[in-house]
N, C-alpha and C positions, 0 to 999 in steps of 0.2 A: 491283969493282962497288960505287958507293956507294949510300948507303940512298936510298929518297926522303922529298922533305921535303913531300911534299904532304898538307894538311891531313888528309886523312880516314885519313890512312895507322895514325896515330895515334887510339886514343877518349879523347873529353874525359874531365877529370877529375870526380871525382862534387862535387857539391856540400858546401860544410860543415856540419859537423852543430852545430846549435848546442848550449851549453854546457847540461849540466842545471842546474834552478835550486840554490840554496845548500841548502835546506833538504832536499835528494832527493839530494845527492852522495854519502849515503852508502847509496842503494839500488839495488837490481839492474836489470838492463837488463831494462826492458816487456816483457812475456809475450804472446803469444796468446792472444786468448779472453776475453772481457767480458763477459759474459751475466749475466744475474742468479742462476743456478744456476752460474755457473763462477766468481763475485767469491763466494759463499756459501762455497764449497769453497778455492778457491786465495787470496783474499782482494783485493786493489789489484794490478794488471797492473805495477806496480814491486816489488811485493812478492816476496821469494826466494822459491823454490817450496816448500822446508819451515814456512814460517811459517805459513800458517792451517792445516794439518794439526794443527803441533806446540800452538799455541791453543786448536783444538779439542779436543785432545787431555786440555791442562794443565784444562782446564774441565772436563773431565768427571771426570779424577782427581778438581778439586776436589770436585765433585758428589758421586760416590761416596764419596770418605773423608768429609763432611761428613752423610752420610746412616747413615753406619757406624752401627750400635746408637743409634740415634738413639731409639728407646723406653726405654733403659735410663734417660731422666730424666723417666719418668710423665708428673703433669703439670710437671715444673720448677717454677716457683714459681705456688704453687696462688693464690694472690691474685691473679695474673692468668689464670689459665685458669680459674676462677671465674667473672669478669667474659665472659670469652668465652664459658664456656655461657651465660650470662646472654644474651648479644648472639644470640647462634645463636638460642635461645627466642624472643625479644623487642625487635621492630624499637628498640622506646623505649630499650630499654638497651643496645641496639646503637649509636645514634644516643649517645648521654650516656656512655658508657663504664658502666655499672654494676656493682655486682656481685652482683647479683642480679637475677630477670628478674622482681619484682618493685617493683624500683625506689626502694631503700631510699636508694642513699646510692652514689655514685660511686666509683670506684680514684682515685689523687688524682696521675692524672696527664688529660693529654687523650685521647681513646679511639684517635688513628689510627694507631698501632699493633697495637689492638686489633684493628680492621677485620679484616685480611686473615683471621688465625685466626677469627674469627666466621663471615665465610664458608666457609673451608674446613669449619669443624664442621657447617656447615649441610648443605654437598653431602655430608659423607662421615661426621656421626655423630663425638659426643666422643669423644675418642683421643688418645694421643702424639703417634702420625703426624699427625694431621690437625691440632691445636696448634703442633706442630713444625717441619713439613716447609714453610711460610711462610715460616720464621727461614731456613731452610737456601737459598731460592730467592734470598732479598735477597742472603746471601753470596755467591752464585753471580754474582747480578747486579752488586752491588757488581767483584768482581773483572774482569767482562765491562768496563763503564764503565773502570775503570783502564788495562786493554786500552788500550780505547780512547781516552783522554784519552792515555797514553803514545804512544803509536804514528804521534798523529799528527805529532810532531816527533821522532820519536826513534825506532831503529833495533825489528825485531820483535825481538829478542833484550833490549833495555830493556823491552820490553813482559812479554814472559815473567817476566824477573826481578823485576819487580814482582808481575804476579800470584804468582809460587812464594812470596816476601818475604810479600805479604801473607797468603794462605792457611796459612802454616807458622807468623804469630802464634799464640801459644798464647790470649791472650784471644778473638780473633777466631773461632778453633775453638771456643772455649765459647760466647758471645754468637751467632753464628751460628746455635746447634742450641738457643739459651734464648726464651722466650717474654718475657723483658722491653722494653724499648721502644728498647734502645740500638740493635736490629739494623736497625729499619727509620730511625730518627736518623743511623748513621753510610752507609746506602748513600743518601741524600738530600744529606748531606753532599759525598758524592763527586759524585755527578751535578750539587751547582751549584758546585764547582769546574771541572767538564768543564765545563760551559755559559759561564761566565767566561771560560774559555781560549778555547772557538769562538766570543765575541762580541770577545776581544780580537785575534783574529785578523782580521778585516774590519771591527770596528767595528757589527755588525749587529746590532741592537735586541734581533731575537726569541728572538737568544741570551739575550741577558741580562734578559730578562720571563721566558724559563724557569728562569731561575736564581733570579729573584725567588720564582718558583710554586714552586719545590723546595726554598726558605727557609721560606715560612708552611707547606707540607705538614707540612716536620720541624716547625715549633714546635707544630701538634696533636699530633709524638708526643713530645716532653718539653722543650716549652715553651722557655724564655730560653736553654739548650743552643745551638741553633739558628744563635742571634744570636753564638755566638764566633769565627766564619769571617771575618762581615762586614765589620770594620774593615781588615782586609790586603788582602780582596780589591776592596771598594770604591776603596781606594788606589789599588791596581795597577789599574785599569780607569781612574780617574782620570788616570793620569799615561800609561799606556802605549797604550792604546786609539787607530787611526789613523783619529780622527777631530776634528775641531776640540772646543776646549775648551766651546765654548758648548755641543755636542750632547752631548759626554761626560756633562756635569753631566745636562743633559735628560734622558741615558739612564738615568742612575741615579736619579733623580726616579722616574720611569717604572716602576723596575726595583722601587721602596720601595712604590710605591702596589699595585703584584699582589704581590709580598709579603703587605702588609695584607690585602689581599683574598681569597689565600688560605690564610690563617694567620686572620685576625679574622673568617671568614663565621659559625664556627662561634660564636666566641665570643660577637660579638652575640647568635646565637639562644640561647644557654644565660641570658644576664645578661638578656635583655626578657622570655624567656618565665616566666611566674608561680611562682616557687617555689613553693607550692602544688601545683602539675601535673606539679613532675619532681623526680628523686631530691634529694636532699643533696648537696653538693658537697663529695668526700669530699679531706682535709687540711687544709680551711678552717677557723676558728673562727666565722665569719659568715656560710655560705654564698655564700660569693663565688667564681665561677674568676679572678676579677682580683687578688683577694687572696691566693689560690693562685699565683698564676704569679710574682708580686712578690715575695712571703714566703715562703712554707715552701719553695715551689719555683724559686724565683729569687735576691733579692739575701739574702735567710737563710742560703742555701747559701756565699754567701761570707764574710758576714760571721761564720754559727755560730748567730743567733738566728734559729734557723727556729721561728715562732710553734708552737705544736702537737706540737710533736716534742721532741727529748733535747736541743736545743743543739749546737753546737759542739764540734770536737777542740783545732783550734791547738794551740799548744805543750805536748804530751804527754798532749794528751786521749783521748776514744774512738774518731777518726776517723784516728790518726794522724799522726806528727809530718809539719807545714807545711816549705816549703822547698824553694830551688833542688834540691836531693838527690831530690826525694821519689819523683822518676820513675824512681831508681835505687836505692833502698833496699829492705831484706828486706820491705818491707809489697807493694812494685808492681814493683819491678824484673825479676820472673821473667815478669810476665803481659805486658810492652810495651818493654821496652830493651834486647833484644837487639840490635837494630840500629839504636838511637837512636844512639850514636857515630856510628857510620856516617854517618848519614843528615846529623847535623848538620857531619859534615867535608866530603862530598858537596855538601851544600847550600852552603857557601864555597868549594866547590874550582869549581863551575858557574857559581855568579856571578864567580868571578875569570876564567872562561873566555871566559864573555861578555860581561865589562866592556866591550870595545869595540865592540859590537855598536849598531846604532841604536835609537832608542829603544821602536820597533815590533819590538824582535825578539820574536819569538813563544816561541823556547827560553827567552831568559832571562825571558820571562812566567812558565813552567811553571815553573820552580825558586821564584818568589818565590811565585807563589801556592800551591804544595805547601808549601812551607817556612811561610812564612806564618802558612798554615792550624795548621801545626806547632808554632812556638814560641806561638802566642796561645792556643790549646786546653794545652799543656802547661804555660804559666806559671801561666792560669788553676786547673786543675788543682795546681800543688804548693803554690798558697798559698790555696785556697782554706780557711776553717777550721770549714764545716759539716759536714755527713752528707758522706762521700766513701768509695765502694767500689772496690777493687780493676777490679772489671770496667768503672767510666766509661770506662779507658785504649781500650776499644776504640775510642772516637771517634776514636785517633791511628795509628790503624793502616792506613789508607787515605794520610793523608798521607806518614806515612815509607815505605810500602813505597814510592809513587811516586819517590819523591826517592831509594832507594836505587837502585830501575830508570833513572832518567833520569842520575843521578849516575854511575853505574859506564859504564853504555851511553858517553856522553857523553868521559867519562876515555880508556873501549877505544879511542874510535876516534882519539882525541888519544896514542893513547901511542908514537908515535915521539919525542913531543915527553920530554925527560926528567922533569920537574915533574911531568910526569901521571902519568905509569908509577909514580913514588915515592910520591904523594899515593895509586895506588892498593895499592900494595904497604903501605905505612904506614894505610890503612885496613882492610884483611885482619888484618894484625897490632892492631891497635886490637881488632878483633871477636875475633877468638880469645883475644885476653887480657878482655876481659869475658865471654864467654861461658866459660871457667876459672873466674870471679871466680861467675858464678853457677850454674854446676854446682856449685860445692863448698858453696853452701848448703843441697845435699840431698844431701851426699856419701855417703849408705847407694843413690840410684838412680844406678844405671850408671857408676860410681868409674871407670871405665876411660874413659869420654866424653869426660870433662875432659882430658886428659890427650892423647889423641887429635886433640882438636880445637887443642887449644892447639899438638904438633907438625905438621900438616900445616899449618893454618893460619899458623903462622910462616915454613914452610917453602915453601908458595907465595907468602907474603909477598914476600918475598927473591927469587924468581923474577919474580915481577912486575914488580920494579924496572927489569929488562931486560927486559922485554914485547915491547917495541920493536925489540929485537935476534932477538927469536926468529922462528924459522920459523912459519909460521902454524898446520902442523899441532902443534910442541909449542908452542906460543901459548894452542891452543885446551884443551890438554891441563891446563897449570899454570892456564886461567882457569876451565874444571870446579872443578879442585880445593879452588881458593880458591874457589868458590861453595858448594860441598858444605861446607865446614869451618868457613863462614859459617853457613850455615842446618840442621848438624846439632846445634845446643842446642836452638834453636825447635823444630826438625822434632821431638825428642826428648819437649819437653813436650807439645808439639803431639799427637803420639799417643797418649801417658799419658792427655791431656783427652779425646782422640775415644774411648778405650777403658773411659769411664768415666760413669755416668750423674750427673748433677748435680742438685739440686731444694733452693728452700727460697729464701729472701731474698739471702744473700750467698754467693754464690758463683763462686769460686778456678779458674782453669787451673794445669795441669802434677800432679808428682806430689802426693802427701800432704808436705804439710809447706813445699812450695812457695814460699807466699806468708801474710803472716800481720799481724797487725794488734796493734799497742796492749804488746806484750811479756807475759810471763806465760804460760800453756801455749796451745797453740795449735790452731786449726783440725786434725783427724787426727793431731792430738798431735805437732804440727811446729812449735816456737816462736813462739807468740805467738798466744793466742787476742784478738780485739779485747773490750777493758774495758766495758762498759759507763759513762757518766758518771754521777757519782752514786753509785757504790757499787751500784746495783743488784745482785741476785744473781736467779741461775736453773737452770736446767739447759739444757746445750745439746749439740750434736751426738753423740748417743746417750744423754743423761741420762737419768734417771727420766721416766716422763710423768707428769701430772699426773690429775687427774678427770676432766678435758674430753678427754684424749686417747683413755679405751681404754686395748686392750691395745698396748705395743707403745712403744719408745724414743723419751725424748722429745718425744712425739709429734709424730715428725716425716714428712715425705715423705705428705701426702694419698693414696689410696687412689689406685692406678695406673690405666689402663683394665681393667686383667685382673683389677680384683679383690685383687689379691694385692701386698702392700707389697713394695717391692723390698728387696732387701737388699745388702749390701757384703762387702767380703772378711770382717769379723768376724760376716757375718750382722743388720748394724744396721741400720736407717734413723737417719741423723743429722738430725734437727732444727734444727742450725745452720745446715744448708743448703751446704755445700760438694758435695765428691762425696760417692759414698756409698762409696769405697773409705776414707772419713776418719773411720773409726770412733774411740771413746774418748768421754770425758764432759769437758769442761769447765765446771769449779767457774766460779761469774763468769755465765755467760751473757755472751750475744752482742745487739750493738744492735740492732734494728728495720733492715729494709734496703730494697728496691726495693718498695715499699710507700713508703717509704724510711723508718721511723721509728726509734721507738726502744724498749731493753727495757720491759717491762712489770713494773706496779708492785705489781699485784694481782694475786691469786688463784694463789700457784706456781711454778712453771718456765714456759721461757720455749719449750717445745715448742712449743705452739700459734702462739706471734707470730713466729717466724721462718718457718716452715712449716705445712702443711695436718695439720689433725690428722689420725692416723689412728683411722681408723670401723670399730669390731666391724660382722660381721653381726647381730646381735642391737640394735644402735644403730640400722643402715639401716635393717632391718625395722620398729622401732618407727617412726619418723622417714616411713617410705611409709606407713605404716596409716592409711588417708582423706586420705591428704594432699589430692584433690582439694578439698576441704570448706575448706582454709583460703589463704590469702593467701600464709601464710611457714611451711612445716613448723618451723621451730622460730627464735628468732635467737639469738648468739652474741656475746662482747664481743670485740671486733677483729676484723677482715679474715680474717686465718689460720685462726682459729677454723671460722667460721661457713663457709672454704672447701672444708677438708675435709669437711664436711657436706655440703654444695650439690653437691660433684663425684661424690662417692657416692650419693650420691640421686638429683641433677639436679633437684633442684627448690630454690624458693628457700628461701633462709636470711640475714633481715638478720642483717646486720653491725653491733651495736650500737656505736658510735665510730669505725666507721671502720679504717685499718687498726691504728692506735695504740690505739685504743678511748677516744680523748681527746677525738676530735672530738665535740661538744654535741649529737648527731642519733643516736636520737631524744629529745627530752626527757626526763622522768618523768613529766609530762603527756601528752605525746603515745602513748605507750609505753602508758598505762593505759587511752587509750581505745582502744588497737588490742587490747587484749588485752579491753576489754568490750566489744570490736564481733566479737570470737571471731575475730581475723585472725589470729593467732598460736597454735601448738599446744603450744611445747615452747620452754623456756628451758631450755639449754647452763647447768649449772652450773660454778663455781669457773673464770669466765672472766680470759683474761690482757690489759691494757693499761695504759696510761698514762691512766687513769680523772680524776687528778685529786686521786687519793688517799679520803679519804671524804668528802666535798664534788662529788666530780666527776660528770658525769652515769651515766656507766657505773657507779660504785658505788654510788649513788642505785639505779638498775634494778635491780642485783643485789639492792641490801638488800631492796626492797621485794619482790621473788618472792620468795625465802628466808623474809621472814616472814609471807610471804599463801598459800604455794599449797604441794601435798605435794610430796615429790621422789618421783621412779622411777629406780632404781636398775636398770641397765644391764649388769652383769661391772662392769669399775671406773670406768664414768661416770656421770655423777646427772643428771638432766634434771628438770628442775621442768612440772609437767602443767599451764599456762595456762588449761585448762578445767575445772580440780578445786580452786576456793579451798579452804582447812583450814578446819577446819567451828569 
């Protein structure tokens, strides 16, 4: 019996399924379910079904460990949570950045960084948390945005290893939980490189006006910073963008002008409205923010003649030595190049992958604009030869964690090919031998680390090479290992910083001794306290305090919220302002920092100008008695000074000079008639700044209440009584 051959006997065959596109081949087949509560949870209907679990998940670790003892750093650096009760108090000095809610005289950067912590104190009352927990949401955010800028060319597991990469920075874990202005600068950062990437993807304008909008945001929070992205990424939008050349240039036209606009709204109104009617513009010598952003806060910074301030490092100065090296030496190398190797072999091994790709491809956009973003913030950074702290580096921590995620991601999925497998096995080995090279610079924490890392790490190395060759269950097994033995140095200081509270001008990730500035003894008595220029001498992180501090070392670390000065493993507050487990005295003093200036010339030790003095109760108490009656319970010479006052009282206290005590505001003139218009209650005696010497205006002030009016003597601080002339 033979078959039949009649057509129906047979079903047709199914249709073809067409190819998925290039950019999705290496994700999972389409899922059910699309709703906008089922894409929250499971994430893209291509996406494998552990990925937005495992996302969510990494977010909330990050969350939680970045919230960890999150009070143990009071207020952090009391010069700017000054300014923030300031803002909380006083729309006006909300609005101007001030730092007092009296309206004395500015912080001497621009205030939108301030912002969010203003508000939070407002809804929930001055605090740690409510200062802090701002810093901590940007990080969360920042890492959310990486997510996402990863993801969308590159596998969930590239996205992951970016977030892990970046949250296990050890700077990033500092700056994150600190109240200065790099946190909301570098997640601003990130978002207008994401916005670049999704305008170079279609060509679409409103990408890249938000990308303009999230350039001038950052330059309100620390000015010409901002503008280091620009140049790479303008480029790459110029050349790569699939759109005709005429529209491209158009587009970036377009992209410069909301920039301006929202970067310059503010500044217009600070420069037209009448000096007269708003504070002093605190770092200026002129009262100028233009002057500010150019000089002391802009091209000063690279050049070293930052008007108002200490000068310049360059070549063996107080900032540290200049130079290709500088991102990998004992001053910065523990707090950001962990996986700089990495990042910068990654970044040539991705361009060499996508050298033949069209000129629209979208992957090899991501690598140049990560990278980019990377070598121009890090060149700038090692030659710059102004004021430079250890903590700027977190500006580079968004870029290289992406470029380690998209790099490595990128490598896995090529590694059948042999190049790849080797370039990734030989960057494993690259990071375990510098992660050795910088364990062994705090060889007394965790001696066995090093050692550890450097064996597995070599040892997945070598596995790697054959990636390709292995089964995918022990594939996945040696590509753990090498990840864990990449990110256990990070991880390592990474928790040392989350397990430790910080406050004060300049301050350090990882253990005591970690990181260290200028040679000579050091931060926590770990090689290398930074010098001051000049010769200056002081006391710092646990020194002696001085008259103005009270009781209590150095007078460092501002009165916390509870009251009660925090303390460190030896019981200290340090002054110098690292952690507070970095007890010991350094002879020398330490320069002026995120304020940004420099030691102080008069009146003592250098308690006061690194950090928030700390305030006996017997001090507050005098300092509240009628305070309603006056203008300023008392003013202070420099920033530091006057904040630990303000944050213990909560009322105001100018800032005589600014945070240097350099700046020319207020007069001697002016100063004389506030104090015979009875605005003023209490002059802070034996104040610290960069006066000017005795010509300056701050030592003018001083001399003249010292020899016009009695002192009140406090336990060991002296306050001169502004409403009691000596008879």
């Amino acid at each position: 019996m033979t078959a039949s051959l009649h057509p129906d006997a047979y079903p047709a065959p199914p249709p073809p399924v067409p190819p998925a596109p290039p950019q999705a081949a290496h994700r999972a087949t389409p899922r059910a379910g699309t709703g906008r509560a089922d894409r929250l949870w499971r994430g893209r209907p291509e996406d494998p079904s552990w990925a937005r679990p495992a996302f969510l998940g990494l977010m909330l670790v990050v969350a939680l460990a970045y919230v960890w003892n999150l009070s143990a750093s009071g207020y952090a650096n009391s010069f700017y949570s000054a300014a923030v009760q300031a803002g909380s108090e006083s729309w006006k000095a909300f609005f101007f950045g001030s730092s007092d809610a009296a309206n004395a005289i500015t912080v001497d950067k621009p205030p939108a960084a301030l912002w969010p912590m203003a508000i939070s104190v407002r809804i929930f009352g001055l605090g740690s948390w409510a200062i802090l927990l701002p810093e901590v949401l940007m990080g969360v955010a920042t890492a959310g945005v990486l997510y996402a800028a990863v993801r969308r060319r590159f596998s969930a597991a590239a996205g992951l290893l970016t977030v892990g990469a970046f949250a296990l920075t050890p700077v990033a874990a500092l700056m994150f939980r600190f109240n200065n202005p790099d946190a909301l600068l570098a997640l601003l950062m990130t978002v207008t490189v994401y916005c670049v990437l999704r305008a170079v993807e279609n060509g679409r304008t409103t990408w890249l006006l938000w990308a303009g909008a999230a350039v001038g945001l950052a330059f309100l929070a620390k000015t010409l910073q901002a503008f280091l992205i620009l140049p790479p990424l303008a480029v790459l939008y110029a050349v790569v963008a699939p759109v005709s050349v005429r529209k491209r240039f158009g587009q970036l036209a377009l992209c410069a002008a909301v920039m301006v606009v929202a970067g310059g709204w503010w500044v217009a109104i600070v420069e037209l409205w009448p000096a007269s009617s708003r504070p002093y513009i605190g770092g200026s010598q002129n009262n100028s923010f233009l002057e500010l952003t150019f000089g002391y806060n802009g091209l000063g910074r690279i050049s070293g003649e930052e008007t108002g301030s200490v000068g310049g490092g360059g070549q063996g100065g107080g900032w540290g030595e200049t130079g290709i090296g500088r991102m990998f030496n004992s001053e910065i190398g523990s707090q950001i190049s962990w996986l700089l190797p990495a990042g910068l072999v990654l970044l040539v091994a991705g361009l060499w992958l996508t050298r033949k790709a069209p000129r629209t491809d979208a992957r090899r956009a991501a690598f140049l604009a990560w990278g980019g973003s990377l070598l121009m913030t890090a060149v700038v950074f090692s030659f710059m030869a102004g004021i430079f702290h250890q903590y700027y580096t977190v500006a580079l921590a968004p870029y290289l964690a992406a470029l380690v995620g998209i790099g490595a991601g990128a490598l896995w999925e090529e590694r059948t090919a042999w190049w790849a497998s080797a370039v990734l096995g030989g960057t494993v080995a690259i990071t375990a031998i510098w992660a050795f090279v910088l364990l062994g610079r705090t060889p007394d924490y965790l001696p066995w680390l090093r050692w550890t890392v450097l064996l597995f790490g070599l040892i997945s190395a070598v596995w790697l090479v054959f990636a390709g060759r292995l089964g995918r269950p022990l594939g996945l097994v040696v590509a753990a290992v090498a990840i864990v033995a990449s990110l256990a140095g990070p991880a390592a200081y990474t928790i040392s910083t989350l397990d430790t509270g910080h406050e004060g001008s300049i301050v350090t990730a990882g253990p005591s001794g970690a990181s260290s500035m200028g040679g000579g003894g050091g931060p926590g008595g770990g090689g290398g306290g930074m010098r001051p220029p000049g010769g200056m001498t002081g006391q710092a992180n646990g020194g002696q305090g001085n008259g103005t501090t009270g009781q209590g070392p150095g007078g460092g670390g501002g009165t916390p919220p509870n009251g009660t000065p925090p303390t460190g493993a030896a019981g200290q507050v340090p002054g110098q302002g690292t952690s507070r487990q970095n007890g010991g005295s350094t002879p020398g003093g330490m320069p002026g920092g995120t304020g940004e200036g420099g030691p102080g010339g008069g009146g003592g030790g250098m308690g006061g100008l690194l950090n928030g003095t700390t305030v006996s109760d017997a001090a507050k108490k005098l300092l509240e008695k009628n305070a309603d009656d006056y203008t300023w319970v008392a003013a202070a010479i420099g920033s530091q000074n006057s904040a630990g006052y303000q944050l213990a009282t909560e009322e105001p206290v100018m800032a005589v000079g600014g945070f240097n005590g350099s700046d020319p505001s207020p007069t001697l003139a002016q100063f004389k008639a506030y104090v015979s218009a009875g605005k003023i209650h209490y002059f802070v005696g034996g104040g610290l700044g960069m006066g000017g010497g005795d010509s300056g205006t701050s030592s003018k002030i001083s001399s003249w209440v010292e020899a016009n009016f009695d002192e009140v003597t406090v336990g060991s601080s002296t306050f001169y009584d502004l409403t009691q002339p000596k008879s």
